[in-house]
C-alpha positions as protocol buffer text, in pm:
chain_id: "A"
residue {
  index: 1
  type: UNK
  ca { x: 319 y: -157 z: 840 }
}
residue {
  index: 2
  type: UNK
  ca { x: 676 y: -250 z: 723 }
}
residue {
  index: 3
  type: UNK
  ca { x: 702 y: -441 z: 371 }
}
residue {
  index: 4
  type: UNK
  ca { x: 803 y: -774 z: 347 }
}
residue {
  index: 5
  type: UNK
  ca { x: 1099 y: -772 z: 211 }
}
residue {
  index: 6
  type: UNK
  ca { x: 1136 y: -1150 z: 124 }
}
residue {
  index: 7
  type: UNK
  ca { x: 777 y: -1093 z: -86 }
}
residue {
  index: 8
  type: UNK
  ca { x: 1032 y: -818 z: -380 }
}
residue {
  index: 9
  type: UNK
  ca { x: 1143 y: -1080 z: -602 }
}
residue {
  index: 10
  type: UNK
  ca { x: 807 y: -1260 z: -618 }
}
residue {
  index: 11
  type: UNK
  ca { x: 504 y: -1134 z: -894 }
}
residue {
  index: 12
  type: UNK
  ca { x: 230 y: -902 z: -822 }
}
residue {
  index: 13
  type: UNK
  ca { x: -88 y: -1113 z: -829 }
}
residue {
  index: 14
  type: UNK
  ca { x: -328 y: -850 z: -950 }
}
residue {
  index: 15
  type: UNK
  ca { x: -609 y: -1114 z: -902 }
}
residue {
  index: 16
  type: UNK
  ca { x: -564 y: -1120 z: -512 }
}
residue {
  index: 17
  type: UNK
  ca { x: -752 y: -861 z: -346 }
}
residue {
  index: 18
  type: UNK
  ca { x: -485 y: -888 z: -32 }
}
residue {
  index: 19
  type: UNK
  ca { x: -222 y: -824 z: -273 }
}
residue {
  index: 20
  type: UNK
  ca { x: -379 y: -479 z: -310 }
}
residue {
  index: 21
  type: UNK
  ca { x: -432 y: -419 z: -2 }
}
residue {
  index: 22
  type: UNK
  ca { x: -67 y: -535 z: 125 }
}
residue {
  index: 23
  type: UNK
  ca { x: 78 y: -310 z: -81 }
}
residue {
  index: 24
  type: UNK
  ca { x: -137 y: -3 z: -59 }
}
residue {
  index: 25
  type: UNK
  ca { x: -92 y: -69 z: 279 }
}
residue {
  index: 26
  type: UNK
  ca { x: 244 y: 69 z: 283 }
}
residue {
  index: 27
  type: UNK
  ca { x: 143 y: 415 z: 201 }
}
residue {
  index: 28
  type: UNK
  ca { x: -28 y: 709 z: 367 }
}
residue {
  index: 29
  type: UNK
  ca { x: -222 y: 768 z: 63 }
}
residue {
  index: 30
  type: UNK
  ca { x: -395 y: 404 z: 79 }
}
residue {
  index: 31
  type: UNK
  ca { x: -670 y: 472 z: -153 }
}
residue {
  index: 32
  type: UNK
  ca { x: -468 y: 672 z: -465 }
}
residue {
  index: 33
  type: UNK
  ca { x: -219 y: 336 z: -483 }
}
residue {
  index: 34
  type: UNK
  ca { x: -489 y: 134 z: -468 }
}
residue {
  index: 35
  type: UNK
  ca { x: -642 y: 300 z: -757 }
}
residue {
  index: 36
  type: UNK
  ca { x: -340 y: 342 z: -926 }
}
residue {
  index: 37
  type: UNK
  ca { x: -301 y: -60 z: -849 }
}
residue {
  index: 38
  type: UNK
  ca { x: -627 y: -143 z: -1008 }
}
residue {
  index: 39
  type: UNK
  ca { x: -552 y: 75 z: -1329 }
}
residue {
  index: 40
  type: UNK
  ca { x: -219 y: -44 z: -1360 }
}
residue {
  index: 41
  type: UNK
  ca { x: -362 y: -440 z: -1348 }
}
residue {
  index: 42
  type: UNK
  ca { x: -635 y: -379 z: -1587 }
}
residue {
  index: 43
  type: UNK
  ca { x: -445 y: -238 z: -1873 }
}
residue {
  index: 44
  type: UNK
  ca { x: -115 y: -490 z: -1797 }
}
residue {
  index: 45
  type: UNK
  ca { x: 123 y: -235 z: -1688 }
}
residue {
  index: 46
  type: UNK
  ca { x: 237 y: -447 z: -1374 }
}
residue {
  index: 47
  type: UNK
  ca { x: 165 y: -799 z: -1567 }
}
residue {
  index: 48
  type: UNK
  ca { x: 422 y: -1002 z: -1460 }
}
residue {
  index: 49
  type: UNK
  ca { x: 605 y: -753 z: -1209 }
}
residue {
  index: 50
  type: UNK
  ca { x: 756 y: -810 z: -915 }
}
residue {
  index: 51
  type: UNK
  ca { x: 678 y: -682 z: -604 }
}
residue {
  index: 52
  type: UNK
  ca { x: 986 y: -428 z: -622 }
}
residue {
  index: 53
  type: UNK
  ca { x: 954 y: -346 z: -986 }
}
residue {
  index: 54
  type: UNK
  ca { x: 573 y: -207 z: -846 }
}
residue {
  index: 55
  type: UNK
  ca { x: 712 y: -53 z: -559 }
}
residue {
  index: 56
  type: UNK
  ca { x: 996 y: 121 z: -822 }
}
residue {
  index: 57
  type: UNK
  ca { x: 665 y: 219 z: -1040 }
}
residue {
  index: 58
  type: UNK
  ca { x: 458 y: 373 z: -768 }
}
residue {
  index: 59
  type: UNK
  ca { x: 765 y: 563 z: -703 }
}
residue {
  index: 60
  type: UNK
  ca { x: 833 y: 703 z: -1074 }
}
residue {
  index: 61
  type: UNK
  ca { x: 418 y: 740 z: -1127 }
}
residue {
  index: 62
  type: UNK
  ca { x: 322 y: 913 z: -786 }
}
residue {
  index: 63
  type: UNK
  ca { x: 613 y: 997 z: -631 }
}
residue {
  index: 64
  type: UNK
  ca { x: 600 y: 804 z: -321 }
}
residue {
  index: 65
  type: UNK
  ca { x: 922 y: 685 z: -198 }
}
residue {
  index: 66
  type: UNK
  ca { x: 971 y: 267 z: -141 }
}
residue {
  index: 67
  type: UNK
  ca { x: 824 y: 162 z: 152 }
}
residue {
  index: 68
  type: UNK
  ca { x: 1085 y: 45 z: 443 }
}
């Protein structure tokens, strides 16, 4: 799946289960960005992050590169 780039300058909502999934989506490794998702919502690390600011932190935490 190819990220939406129109969807980088707009906030993560970490209380929208498709929001997890859209994003995960754009990785092999679905299930460890998920997680990582989920960890990084519950203790406010991506509180009031955009959609490229998560992309940059998946990137610097796991070492994925951002998604086309």
């Amino acid at each position: 799946m190819a990220r939406d780039k129109s969807k980088d300058d707009k906030y993560f909502n970490c209380n929208q289960e498709y929001e997890l999934n859209y994003v995960a989506g754009l990785y092999v490794n679905r299930d460890i960005v998920k997680n990582f998702l989920k960890e990084s919502c519950a203790n406010n690390t991506i509180y009031h992050s955009t959609h490229a600011q998560v992309y940059k932190l998946i990137r610097d935490k796991l070492g994925y590169p951002i998604p086309d």
